[in-house]
C-alpha positions in Angstrom: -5.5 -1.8 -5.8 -3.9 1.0 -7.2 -0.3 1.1 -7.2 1.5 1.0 -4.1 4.4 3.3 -3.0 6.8 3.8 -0.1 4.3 5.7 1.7 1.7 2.8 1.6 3.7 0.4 2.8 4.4 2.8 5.9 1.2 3.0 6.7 0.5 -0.7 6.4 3.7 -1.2 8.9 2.3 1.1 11.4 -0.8 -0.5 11.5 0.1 -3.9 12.0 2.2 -2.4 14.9 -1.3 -2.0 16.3 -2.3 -5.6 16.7 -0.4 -8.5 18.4 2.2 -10.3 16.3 0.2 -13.5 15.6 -2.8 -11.6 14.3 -0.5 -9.4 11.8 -0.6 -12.0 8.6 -4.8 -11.8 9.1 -4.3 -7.5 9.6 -2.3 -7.4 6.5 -4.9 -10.0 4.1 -7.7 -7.7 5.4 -5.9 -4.3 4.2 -5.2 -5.9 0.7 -8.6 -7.4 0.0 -10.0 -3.8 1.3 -8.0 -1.9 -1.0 -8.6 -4.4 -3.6 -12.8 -3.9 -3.3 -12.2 0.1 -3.2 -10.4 -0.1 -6.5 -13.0 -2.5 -8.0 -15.6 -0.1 -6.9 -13.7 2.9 -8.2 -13.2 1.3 -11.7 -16.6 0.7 -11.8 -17.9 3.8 -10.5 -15.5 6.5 -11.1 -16.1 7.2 -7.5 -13.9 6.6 -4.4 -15.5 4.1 -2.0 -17.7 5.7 0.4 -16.1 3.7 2.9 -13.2 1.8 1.9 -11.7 4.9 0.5 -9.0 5.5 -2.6 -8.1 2.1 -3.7 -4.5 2.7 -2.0 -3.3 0.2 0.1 -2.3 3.5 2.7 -6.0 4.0 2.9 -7.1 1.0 3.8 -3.9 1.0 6.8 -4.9 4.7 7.9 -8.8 2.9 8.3 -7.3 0.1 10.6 -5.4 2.9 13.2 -1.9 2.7 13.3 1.0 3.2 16.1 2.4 6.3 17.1 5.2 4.3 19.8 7.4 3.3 16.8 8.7 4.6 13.3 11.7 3.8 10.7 14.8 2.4 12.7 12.5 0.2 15.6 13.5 -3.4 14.9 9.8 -4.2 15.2 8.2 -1.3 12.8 10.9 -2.8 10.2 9.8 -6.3 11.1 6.1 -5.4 9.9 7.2 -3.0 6.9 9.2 -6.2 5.7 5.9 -8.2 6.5 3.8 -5.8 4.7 6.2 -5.8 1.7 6.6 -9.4 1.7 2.7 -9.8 1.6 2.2 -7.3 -1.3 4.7 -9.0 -3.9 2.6 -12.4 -3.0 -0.5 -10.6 -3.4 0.5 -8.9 -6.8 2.2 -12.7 -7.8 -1.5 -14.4 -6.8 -3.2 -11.5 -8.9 -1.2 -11.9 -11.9 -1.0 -7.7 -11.6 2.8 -7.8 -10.8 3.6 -4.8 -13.3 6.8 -5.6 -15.6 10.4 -4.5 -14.4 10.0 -1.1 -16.6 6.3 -0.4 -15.5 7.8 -0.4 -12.0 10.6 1.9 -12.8 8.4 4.4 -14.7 6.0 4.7 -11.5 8.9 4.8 -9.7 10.3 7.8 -12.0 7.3 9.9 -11.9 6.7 9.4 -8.5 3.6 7.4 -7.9 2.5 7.2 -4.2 -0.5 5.9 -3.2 -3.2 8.1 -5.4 -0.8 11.2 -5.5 1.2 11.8 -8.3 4.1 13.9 -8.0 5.5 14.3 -11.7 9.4 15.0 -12.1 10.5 18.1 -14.1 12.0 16.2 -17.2 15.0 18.0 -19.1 15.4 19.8 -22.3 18.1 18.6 -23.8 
């Protein structure tokens, strides 16, 4: 799975919005493992996944539907962007991929989201 940003984790909250509370835990494995066989397709291929899509954890959400009846401040939409948050760092910890504390900050820097990459102007001092 490619790494994931702000926007991903969005994504993954509005779709487990979609499903009833005691099926979110299941929503949320199924997103991860999706993204997870895009990216192992796309490191093998080169290719995105004809179906899975980009390897980003926003592209498998956006495949699963999401809500449109809640957004940043509902107690429940921050309830499932905690769950989704919560279920990455396991995910990363079970992978062994959790990236080091300066790996994090330097996709955090050049602002890595999803498979977009905005890069920062840098200074010329």
């Amino acid at each position: 799975m490619i790494a994931v940003g702000l926007g991903d984790l969005a994504a993954a909250a509005a779709a487990l919005m979609a499903v009833p509370e005691g099926e979110r835990a299941a929503r949320m494995q199924a997103m991860l493992r999706a993204a997870e066989r895009a990216d192992a397709f796309r490191r093998a291929t080169g290719r995105r996944h004809p179906m899975l899509g980009n390897a980003t954890l926003m592209a498998a959400a956006l495949a699963q539907g999401g809500s449109a009846r809640a957004g940043p401040g509902d107690p429940a939409w921050l309830d499932c962007l905690a769950q989704a948050l919560e279920a990455v760092i396991a995910h990363c910890a079970t992978q062994g991929a959790r990236a080091s504390s300066a790996e994090r900050g330097l996709a955090l820097a050049e602002g890595m989201v999803g498979d977009e990459r905005f890069e920062l102007p840098t200074s010329s001092m």
